[in-house]
N, C-alpha and C positions, 0 to 999 in steps of 0.2 A: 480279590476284588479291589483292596487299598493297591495295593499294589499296581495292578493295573493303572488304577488312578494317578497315581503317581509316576507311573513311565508316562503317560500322556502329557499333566503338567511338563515333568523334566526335558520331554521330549519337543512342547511347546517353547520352553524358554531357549532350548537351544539356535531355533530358528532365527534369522535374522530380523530387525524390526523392520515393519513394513508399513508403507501410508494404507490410508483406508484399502482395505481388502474386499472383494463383494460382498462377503460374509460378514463383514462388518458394517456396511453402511447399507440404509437404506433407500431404495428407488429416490422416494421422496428429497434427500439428500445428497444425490450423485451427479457426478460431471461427466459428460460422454465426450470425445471428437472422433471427427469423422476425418481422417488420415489425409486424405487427397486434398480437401478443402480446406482443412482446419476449421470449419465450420464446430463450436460448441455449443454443447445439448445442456443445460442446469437446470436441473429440478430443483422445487421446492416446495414447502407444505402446505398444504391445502391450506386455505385459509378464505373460508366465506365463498367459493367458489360458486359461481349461477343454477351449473348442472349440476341435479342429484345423479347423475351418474359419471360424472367428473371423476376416476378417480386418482390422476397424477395430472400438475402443470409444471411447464417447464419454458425457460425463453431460447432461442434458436440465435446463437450470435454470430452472423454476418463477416467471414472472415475479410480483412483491411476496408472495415468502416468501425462507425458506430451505434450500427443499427444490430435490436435484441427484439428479436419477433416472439409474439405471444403464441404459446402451443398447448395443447394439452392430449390426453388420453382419457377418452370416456369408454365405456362399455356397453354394448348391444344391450336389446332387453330381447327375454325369452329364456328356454331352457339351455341351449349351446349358445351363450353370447361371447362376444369376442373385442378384445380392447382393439378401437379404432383413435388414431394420430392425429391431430390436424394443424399444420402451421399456417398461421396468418402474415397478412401484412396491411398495411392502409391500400385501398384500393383507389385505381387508376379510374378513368373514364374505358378504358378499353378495358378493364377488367371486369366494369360494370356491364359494357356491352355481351360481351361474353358470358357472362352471369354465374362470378365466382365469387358472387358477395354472398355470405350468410348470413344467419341470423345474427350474430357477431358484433356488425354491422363492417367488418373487415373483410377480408378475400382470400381465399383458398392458394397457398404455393403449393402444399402438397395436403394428401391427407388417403389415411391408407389404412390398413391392421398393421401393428405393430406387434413383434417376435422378438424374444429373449435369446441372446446368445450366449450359449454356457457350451463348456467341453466336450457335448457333445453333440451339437447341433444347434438348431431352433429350437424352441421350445414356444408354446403360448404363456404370455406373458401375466402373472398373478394377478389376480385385481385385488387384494390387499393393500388396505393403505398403508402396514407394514411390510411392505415386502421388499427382500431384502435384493439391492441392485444386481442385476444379473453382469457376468464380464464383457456386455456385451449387446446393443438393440441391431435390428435391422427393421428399415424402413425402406420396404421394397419401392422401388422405383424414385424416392428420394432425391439420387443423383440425377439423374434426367431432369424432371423438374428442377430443380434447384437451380442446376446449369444454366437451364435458359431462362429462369427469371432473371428478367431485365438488372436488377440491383446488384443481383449477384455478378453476374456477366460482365457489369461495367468497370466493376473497384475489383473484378478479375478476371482481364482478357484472355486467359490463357489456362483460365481456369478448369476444373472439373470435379468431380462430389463421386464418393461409394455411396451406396446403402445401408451402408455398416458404421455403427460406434464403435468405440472402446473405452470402458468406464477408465476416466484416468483422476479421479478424483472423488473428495466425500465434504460438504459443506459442514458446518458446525448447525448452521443457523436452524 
């Protein structure tokens, strides 16, 4: 049994050193991009948050501007509840016509379930406010939306968004 122990140590040391790993950082603390847009995802800890069912926020930043939308993942209530996404932005008069203002007092770009991406698929994604970042979100339909809000569209004519992160990062803070 030491011994075992100790091929794992020796075995760990030999590996290369690596930036934050999924396995070592958590949701709360993780950086996603999303390939196509360069659009990133930054989480960070809760902290006083409005929804008791809040349980990850995170800001959405706007690739060639300087705009960081407010987002989070709160959680269904019931026996099968399911983490649901929602990104914001200040809303328009035509957004208001539309009627994509929430409670918030902002406006829906997107908002969806949100799915963990790990080696072998999707997966539903923890609602542990320790949990540890998956290599990977998908935010189904995401890019579509994204694409054609206006904001995006304009600071990138030529632009277009996946569905998919990739955690490429781990904050201190």
């Amino acid at each position: 049994m030491i011994i075992r122990k100790l091929a794992f140590v020796f075995l760990g040391l030999l590996g290369p050193p690596q930036t934050a790993s999924a396995g070592e950082c958590l949701l709360s603390h993780a950086t996603y991009r999303e390939p196509r847009s360069g659009a990133v995802m930054q989480f960070r800890p809760l902290a006083n948050e409005p929804a008791a069912l809040t349980a990850e926020v995170f800001s959405l930043t706007v690739p060639h501007t300087d705009t960081h939308l407010p987002a989070d993942i709160t959680w269904t209530n019931g026996k099968n509840s399911f983490p649901l996404g929602t990104i914001r932005h200040t809303c328009t008069d035509d957004d208001r016509e539309a009627g994509l203002q929430d409670g918030s007092g902002l406006c829906r770009i997107w908002d969806g379930q949100v799915y963990a991406l790990t080696g072998g698929g999707a997966e539903q994604l923890n609602s542990s406010e320790a949990t540890p970042a998956p290599k990977g979100l998908l935010l189904p339909d995401f890019g579509a939306a994204f694409t054609e809000w206006a904001d995006f569209a304009n600071a990138n004519p030529n632009g277009s968004a996946w569905d998919a992160f990739t955690l490429t990062g781990c904050s201190d803070e």
